[in-house]
N, C-alpha and C positions, 0 to 999 in steps of 0.2 A: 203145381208144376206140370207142363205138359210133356211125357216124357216118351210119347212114340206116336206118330201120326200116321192112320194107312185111309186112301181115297183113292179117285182117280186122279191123274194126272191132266193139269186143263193148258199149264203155258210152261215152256224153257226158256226164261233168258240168263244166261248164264249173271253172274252165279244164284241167281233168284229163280225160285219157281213157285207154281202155285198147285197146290193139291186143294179139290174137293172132297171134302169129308161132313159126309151126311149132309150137305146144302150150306155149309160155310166153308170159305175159301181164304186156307192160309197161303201167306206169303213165307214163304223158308228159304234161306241163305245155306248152300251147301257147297263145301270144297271140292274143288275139279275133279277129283276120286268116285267122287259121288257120283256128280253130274256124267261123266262118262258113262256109269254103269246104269244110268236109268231107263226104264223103257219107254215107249216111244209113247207122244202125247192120246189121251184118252184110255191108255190102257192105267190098270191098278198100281200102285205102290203103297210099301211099307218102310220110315224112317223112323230111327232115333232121332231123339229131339232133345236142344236143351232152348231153354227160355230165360233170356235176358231182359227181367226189367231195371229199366234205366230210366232216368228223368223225362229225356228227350223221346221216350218210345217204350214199347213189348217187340221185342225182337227174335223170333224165331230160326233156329241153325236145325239143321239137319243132317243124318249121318248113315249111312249103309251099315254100318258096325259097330257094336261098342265098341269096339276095340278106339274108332275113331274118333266117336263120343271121349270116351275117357281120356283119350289125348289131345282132346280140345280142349276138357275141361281143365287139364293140367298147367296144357299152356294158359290159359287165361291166367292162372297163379300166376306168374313170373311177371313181375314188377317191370311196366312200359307195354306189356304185350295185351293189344284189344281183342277182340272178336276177330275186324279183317286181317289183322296180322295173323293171329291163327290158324284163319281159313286158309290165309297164302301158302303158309311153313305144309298145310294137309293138302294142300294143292301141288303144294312142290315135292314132296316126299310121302311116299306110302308111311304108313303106321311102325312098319317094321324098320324101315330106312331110319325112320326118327330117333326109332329104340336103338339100334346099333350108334348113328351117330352119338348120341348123347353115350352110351356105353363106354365107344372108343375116344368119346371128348374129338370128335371132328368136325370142328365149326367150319373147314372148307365147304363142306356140302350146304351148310345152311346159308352162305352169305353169296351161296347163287342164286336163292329168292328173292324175287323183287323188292326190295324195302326193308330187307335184313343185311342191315353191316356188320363191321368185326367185331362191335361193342356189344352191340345187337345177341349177335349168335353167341358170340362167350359167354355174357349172363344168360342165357336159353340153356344153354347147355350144365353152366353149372348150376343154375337151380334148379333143372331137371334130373340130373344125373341118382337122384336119393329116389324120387318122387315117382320118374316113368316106370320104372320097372317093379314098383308096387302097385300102380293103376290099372300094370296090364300083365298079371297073369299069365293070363291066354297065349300071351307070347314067351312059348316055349322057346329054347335056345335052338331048335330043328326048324323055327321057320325062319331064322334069322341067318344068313350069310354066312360064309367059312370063318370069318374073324372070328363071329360069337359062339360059334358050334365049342370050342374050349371051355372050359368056366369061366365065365364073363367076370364072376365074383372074384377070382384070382387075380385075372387081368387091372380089374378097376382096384383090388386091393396093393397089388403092385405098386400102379401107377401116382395113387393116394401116398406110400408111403415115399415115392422118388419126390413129390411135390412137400410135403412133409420136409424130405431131405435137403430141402431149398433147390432142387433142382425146378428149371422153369418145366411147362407143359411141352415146348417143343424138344428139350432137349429130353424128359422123359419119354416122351412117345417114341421118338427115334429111338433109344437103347430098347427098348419093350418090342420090337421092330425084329430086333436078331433076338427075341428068345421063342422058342420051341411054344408051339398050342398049346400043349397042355402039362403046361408047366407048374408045380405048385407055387405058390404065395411064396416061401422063405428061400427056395431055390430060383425062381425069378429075380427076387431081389438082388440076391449075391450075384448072378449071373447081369443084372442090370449095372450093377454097383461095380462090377468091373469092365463092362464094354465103357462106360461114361468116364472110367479114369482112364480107359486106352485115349479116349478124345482128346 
């Protein structure tokens, strides 16, 4: 496995580039995250890399971060979702935006990537929802947005147990909406369980 490549940098076309490294010259596929923060041609870089062999090819991705790596590799899990689909989802959303989406179950943000509809982002989201936030560590609740700075784990436990309760996803989201940041798990619920019979 080729798992970090550093060279100079010889072409940009997006989303391809090519690094020299010791006198071979890889071809790497990297998410617009990436490619924006790279330096300009001829000078040095250093990626994370994962390596896709497939029938049809050895296919090479690249990443500024593990953080990025690992949530590429996650999305690959999800059943329908390839490589460029991937690259797009890290194209369209930082690492953290991913984490919080999937946190708060918000497939709005995801089905304004190119090539992800509502079918699309719902399974993304629920098969990520267990999986991201064991990938990525690193992502403390202080670099993620006002939503997640609460216990994310309350929140998601809440809303697991209104879905549970046959309530659908919209209608639990909405009541989790009026309760308080940092609210506990069994006081959420009660406070959820009677905004949705005020409805």
């Amino acid at each position: 496995m080729i798992g970090r490549i550093t060279g100079i940098l010889l072409e940009k076309n997006p989303p391809q580039i090519l690094i020299d490294a010791n006198g071979i010259g890889y071809e790497i596929d990297v998410p617009m995250s990436t490619f924006y923060n790279l330096p300009a041609t001829g000078e040095r870089v250093s990626l994370h890399t994962h390596l896709a062999v497939r029938e049809d090819g050895h296919f090479l991705y690249g990443f500024a971060s593990e953080e990025e790596r690992a949530a590429f590799r996650q999305l690959l899990k999800v059943s329908g979702i390839g490589a460029r689909m991937a690259l797009a989802v890290l194209s369209g959303l930082s690492v953290s935006d991913l984490a919080q989406a999937v946190a708060l179950q918000e497939s709005g943000r995801l089905v304004k990537i190119p090539g992800i509809g509502k079918k699309t982002a719902e399974r993304l989201l629920l098969e990520l929802r267990d999986k991201l936030g064991k990938a990525l560590p690193q992502l403390s609740g202080a670099r993620l947005a006002a939503p997640m700075d609460s216990a994310p784990d309350a929140r998601s436990d809440i809303l697991n147990a209104l879905l549970a309760l046959g309530y659908n996803e919209r209608e639990a989201l909405g009541a989790m909406k009026g309760l308080a940041d940092d609210v506990g798990v069994s006081d959420g619920i009660r406070q959820a369980l009677k905004l949705l019979s005020k409805a």
